[in-house]
N, CA, C and O of each residue as an XYZ file, in Angstrom:
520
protein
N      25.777      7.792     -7.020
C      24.711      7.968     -6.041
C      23.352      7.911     -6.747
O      23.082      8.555     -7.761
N      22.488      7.041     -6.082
C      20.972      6.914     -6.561
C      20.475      8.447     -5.951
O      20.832      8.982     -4.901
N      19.527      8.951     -6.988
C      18.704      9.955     -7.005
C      17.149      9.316     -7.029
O      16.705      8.558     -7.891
N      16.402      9.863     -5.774
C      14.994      9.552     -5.513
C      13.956     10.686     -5.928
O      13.681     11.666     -5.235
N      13.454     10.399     -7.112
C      12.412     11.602     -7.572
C      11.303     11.787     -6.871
O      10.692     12.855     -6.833
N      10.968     10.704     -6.248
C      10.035     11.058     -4.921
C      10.237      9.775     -3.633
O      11.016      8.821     -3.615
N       9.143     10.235     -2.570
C       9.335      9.739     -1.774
C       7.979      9.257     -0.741
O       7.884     10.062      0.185
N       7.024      8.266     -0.679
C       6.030      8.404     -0.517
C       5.676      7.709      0.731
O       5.814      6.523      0.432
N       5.208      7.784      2.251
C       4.718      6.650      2.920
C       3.358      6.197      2.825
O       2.501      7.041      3.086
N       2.999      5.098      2.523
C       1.825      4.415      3.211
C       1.319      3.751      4.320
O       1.955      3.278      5.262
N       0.271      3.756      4.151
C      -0.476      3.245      5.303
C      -1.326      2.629      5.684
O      -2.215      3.406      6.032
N      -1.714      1.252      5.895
C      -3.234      0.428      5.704
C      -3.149     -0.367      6.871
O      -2.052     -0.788      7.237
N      -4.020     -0.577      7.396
C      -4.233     -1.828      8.848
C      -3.077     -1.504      9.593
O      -2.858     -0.499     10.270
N      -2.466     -2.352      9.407
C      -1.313     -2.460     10.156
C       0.122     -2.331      9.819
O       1.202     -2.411     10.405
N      -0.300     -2.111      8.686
C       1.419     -2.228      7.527
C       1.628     -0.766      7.212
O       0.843      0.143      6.941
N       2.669     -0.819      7.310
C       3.769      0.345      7.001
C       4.885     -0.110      5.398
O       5.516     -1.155      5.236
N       4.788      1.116      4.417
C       5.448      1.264      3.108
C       6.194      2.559      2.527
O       5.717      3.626      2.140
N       7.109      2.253      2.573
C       8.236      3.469      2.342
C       8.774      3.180      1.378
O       9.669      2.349      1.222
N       7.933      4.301      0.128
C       8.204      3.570     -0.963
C       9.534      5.186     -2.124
O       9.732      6.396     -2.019
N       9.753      4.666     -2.539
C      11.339      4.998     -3.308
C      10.856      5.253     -5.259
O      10.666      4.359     -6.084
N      10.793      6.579     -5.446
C      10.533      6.611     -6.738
C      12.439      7.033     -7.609
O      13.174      7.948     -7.238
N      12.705      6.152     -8.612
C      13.681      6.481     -9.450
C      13.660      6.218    -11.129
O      13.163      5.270    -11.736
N      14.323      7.311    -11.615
C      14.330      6.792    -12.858
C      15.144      5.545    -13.290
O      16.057      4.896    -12.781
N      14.194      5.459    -14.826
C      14.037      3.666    -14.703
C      13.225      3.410    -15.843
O      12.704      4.157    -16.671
N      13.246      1.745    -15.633
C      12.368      1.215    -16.598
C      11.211      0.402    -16.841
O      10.618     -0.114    -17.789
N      11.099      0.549    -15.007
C       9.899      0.068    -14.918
C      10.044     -1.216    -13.806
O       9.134     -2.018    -13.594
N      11.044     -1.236    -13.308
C      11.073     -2.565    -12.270
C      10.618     -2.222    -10.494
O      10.980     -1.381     -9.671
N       9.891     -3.085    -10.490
C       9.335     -2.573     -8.747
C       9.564     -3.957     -8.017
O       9.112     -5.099     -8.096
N      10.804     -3.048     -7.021
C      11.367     -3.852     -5.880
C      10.866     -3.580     -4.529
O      10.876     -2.411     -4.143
N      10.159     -5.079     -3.288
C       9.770     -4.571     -3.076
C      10.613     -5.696     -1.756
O      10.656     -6.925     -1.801
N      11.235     -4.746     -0.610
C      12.229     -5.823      0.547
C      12.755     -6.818     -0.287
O      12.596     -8.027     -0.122
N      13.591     -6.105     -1.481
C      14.576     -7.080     -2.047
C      14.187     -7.963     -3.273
O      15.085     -8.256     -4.062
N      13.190     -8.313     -3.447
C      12.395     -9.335     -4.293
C      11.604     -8.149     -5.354
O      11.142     -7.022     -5.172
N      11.723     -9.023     -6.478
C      10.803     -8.471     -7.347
C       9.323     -9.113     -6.706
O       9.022    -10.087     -6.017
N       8.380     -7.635     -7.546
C       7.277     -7.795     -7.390
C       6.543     -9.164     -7.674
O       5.692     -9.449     -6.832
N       6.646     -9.697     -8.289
C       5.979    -11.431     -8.798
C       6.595    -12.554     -7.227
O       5.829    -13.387     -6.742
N       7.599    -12.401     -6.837
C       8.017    -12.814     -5.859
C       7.807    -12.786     -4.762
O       7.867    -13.756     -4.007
N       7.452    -11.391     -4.399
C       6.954    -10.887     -2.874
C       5.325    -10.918     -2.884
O       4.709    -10.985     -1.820
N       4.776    -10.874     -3.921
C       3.051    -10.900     -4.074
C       2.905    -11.904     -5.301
O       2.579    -11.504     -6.419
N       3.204    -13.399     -4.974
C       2.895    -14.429     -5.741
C       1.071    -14.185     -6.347
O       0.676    -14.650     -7.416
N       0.173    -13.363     -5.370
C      -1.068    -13.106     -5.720
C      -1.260    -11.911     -6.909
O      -0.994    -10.731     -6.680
N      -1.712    -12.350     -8.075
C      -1.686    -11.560     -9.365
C      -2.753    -10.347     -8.400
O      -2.406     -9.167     -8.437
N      -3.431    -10.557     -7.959
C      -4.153     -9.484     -7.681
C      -3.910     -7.932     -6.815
O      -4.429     -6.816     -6.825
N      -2.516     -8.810     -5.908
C      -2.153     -7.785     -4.768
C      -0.650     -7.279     -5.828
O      -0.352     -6.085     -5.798
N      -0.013     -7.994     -6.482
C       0.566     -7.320     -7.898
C      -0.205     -6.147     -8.329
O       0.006     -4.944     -8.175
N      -1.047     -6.724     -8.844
C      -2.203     -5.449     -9.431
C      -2.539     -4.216     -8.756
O      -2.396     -3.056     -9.140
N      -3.008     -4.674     -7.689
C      -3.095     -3.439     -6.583
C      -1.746     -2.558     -6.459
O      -1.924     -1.340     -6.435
N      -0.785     -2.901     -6.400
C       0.669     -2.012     -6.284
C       0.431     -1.065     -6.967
O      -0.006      0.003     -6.540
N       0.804     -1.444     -8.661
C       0.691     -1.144    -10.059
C      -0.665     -0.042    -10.532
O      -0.766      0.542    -11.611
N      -1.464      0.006     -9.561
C      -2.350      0.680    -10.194
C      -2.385      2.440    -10.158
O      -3.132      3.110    -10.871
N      -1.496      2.946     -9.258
C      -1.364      4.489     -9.741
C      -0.829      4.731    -10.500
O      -0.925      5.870    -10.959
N       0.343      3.461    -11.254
C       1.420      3.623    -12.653
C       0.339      3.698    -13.440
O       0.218      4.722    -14.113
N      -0.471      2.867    -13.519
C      -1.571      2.432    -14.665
C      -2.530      3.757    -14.916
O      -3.006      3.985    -16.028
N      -2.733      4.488    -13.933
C      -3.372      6.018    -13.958
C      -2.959      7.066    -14.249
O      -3.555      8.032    -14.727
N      -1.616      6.900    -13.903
C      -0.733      8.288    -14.305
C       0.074      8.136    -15.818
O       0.789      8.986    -16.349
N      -0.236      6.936    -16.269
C       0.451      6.634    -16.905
C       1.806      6.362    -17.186
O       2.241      6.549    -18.323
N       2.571      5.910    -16.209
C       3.472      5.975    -15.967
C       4.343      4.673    -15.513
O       4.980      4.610    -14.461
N       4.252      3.626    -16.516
C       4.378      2.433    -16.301
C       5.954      1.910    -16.328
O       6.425      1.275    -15.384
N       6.546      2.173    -17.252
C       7.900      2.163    -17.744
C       8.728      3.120    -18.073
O       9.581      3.203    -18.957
N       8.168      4.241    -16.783
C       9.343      5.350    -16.812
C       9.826      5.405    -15.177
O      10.566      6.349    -14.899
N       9.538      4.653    -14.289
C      10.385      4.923    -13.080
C      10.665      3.475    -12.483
O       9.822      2.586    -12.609
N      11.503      3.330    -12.029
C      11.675      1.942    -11.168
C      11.635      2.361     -9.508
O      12.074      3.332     -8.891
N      11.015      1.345     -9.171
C      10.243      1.501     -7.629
C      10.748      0.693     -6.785
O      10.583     -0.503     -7.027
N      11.368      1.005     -5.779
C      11.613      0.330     -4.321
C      10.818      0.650     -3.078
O      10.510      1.622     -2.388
N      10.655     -0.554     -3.135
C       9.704     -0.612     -1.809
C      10.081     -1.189     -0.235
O      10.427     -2.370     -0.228
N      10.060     -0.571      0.961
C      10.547     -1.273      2.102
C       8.753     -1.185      2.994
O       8.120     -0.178      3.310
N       8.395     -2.631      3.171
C       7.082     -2.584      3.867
C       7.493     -3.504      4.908
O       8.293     -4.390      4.608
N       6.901     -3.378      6.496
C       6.776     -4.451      6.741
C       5.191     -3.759      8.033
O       4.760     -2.635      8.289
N       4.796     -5.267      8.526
C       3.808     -5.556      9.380
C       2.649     -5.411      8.652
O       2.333     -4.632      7.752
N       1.891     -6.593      9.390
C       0.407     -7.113      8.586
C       0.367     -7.608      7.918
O       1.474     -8.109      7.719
N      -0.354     -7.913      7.216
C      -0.534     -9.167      6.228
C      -0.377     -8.759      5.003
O      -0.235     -7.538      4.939
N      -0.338     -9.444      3.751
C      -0.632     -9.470      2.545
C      -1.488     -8.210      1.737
O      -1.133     -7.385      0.895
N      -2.582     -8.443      2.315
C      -3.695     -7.271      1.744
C      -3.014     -6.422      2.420
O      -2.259     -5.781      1.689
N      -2.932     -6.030      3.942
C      -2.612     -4.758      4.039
C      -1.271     -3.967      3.109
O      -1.248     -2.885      2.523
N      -0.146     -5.111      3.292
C       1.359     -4.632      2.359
C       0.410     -3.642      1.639
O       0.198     -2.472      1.958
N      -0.177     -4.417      0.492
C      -0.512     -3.909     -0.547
C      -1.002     -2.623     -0.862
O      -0.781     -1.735     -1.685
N      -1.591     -2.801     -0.107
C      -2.442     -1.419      0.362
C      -1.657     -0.447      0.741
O      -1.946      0.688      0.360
N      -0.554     -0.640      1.524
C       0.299      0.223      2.231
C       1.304      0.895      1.151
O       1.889      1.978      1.146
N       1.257     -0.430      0.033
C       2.616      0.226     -1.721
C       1.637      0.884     -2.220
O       2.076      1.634     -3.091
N       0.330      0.990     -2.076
C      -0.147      1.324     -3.722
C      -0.419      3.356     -2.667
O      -0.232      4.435     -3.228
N      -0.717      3.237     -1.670
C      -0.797      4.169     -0.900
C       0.185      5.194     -0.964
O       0.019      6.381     -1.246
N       1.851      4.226     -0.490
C       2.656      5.098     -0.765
C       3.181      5.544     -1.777
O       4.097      6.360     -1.675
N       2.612      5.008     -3.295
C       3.681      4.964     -4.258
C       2.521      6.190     -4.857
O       2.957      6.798     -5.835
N       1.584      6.474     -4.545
C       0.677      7.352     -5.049
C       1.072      8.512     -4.622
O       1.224      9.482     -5.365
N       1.379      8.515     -2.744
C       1.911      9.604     -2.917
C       3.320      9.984     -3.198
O       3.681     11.107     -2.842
N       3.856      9.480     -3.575
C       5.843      9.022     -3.996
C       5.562      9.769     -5.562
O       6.451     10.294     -6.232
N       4.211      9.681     -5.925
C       3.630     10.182     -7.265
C       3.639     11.585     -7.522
O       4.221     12.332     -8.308
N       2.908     11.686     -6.718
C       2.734     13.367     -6.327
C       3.652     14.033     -6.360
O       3.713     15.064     -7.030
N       4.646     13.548     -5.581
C       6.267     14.492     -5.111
C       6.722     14.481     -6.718
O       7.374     15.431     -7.152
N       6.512     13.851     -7.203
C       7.703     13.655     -9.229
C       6.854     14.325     -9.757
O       7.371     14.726    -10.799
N       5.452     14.853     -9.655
C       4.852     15.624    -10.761
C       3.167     15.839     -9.836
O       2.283     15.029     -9.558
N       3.312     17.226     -9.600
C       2.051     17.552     -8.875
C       0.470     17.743     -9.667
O      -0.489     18.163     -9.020
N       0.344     17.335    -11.307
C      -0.228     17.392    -12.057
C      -1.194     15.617    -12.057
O      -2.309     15.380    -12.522
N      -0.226     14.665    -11.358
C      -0.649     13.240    -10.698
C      -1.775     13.741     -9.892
O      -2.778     13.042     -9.747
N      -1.678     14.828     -9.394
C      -2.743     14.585     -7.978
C      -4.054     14.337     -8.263
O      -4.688     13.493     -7.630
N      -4.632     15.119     -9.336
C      -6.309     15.332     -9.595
C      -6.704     13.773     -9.778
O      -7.528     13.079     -9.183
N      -5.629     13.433    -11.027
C      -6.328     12.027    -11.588
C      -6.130     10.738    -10.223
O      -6.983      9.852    -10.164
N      -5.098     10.750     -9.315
C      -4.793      9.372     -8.021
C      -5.853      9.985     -7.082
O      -6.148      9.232     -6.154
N      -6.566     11.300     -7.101
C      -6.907     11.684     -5.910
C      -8.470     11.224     -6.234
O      -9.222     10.826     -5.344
N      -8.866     11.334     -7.673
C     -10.134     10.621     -7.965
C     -10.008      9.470     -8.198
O     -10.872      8.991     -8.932
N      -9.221      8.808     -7.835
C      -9.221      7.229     -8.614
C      -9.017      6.381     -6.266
O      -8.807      5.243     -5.849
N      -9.218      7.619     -5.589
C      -8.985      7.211     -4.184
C      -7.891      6.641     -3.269
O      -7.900      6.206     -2.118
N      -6.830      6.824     -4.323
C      -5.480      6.444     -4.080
C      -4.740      7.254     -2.963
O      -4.029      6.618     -2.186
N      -4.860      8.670     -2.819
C      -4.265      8.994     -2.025
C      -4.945      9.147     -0.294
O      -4.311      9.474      0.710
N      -6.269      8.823     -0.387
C      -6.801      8.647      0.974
C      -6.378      7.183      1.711
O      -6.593      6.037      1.316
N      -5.829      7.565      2.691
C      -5.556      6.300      3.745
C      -7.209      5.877      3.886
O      -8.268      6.496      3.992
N      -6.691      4.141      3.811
C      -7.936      3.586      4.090
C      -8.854      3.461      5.749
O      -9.459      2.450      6.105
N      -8.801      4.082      6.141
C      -9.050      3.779      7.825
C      -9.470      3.017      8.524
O      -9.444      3.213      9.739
N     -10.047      1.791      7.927
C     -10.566      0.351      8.712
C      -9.494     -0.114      9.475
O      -8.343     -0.247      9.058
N      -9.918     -0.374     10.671
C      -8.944     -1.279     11.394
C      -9.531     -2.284     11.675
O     -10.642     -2.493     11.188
N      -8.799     -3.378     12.736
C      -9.353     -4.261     13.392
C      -9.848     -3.606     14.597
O      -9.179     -2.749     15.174
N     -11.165     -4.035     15.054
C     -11.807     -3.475     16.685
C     -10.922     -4.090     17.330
O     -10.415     -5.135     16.922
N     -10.600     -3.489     18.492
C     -10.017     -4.051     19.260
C     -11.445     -4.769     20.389
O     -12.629     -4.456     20.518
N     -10.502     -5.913     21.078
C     -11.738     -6.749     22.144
C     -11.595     -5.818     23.560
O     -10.822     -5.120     24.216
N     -12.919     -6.355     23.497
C     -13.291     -5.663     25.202
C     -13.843     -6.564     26.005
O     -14.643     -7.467     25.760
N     -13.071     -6.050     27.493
C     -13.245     -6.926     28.714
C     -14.739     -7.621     28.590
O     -15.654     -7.224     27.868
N     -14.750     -8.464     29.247
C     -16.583     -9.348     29.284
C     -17.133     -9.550     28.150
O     -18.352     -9.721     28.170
N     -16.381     -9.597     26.753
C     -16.471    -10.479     25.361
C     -15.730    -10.856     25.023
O     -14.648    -10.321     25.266
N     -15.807    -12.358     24.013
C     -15.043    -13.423     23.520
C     -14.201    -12.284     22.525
O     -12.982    -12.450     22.464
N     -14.658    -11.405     21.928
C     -13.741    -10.898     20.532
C     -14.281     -9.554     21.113
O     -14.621     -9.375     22.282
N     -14.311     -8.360     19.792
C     -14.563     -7.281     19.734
C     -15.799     -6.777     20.201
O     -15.993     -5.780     20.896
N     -17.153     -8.124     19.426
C     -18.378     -7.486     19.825
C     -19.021     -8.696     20.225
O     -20.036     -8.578     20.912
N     -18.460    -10.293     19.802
C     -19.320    -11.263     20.238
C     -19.388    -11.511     21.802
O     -18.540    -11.057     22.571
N     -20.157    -12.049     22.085
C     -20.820    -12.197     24.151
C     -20.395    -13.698     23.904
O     -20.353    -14.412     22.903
N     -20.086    -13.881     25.289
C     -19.987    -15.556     25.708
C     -21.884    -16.165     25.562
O     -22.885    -15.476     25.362
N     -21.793    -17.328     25.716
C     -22.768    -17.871     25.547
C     -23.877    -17.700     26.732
O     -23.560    -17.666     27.921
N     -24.771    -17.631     26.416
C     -26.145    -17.312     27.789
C     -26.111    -18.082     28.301
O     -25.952    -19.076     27.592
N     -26.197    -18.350     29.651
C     -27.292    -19.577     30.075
C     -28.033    -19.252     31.030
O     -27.629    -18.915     32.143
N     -29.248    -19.331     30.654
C     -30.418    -19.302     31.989
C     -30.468    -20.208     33.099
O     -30.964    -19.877     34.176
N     -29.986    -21.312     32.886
C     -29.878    -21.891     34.296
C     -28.630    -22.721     34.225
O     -28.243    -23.341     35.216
């Protein structure tokens, strides 16, 4: 039986991340695929990776990740969210340094939603005076 040293959800836009801390050696799975696979973008890689990179804690746990809805940026947002707090639960001494580095605050931007008698959220149809 797998043992989960923590257990963290995230949360960004629209995406949802339920992320899985175990001991390990450092491999982060994320809906099956390694990380290089599921975020071909070095950058949204990066973004995952960055509360390991703070806590120092790079090649001592292996990470599973189950995300889905929204896009790309949000995923990302939604692993690095949950795995920060998936952080917390394995060692409550994580918190000071992820909590200044802004990791554990949900990001709260959404999309506006549109409203009746505009094209989008805030743009107006076009004028015409006569």
């Amino acid at each position: 039986m797998i043992k989960n040293l923590g257990i963290g959800t995230g949360r960004r836009k629209t995406s949802v991340a339920r992320v899985y801390v175990r001991d390990g050696s450092g491999s982060i799975v994320i809906n099956g695929k390694e990380i290089h696979q599921y975020f071909p973008q070095g950058e949204h890689a990066m973004m995952v990776r960055q509360p390991l990179m703070v806590t120092t804690s790079e090649n001592k746990f292996d990470i599973v990740i189950n995300v889905f809805g929204g896009g790309s940026n949000g995923q990302a947002g939604a692993c690095r969210h949950g795995l920060a707090r998936a952080l917390c639960q394995v060692d409550q001494g994580n918190t000071v340094s992820l909590r200044n580095n802004g990791f554990l605050t949900r990001d709260p931007r959404m999309v506006e939603r549109k409203k009746f008698g505009r094209s989008g959220a805030r743009r107006r149809f076009q004028f015409s005076k006569r």
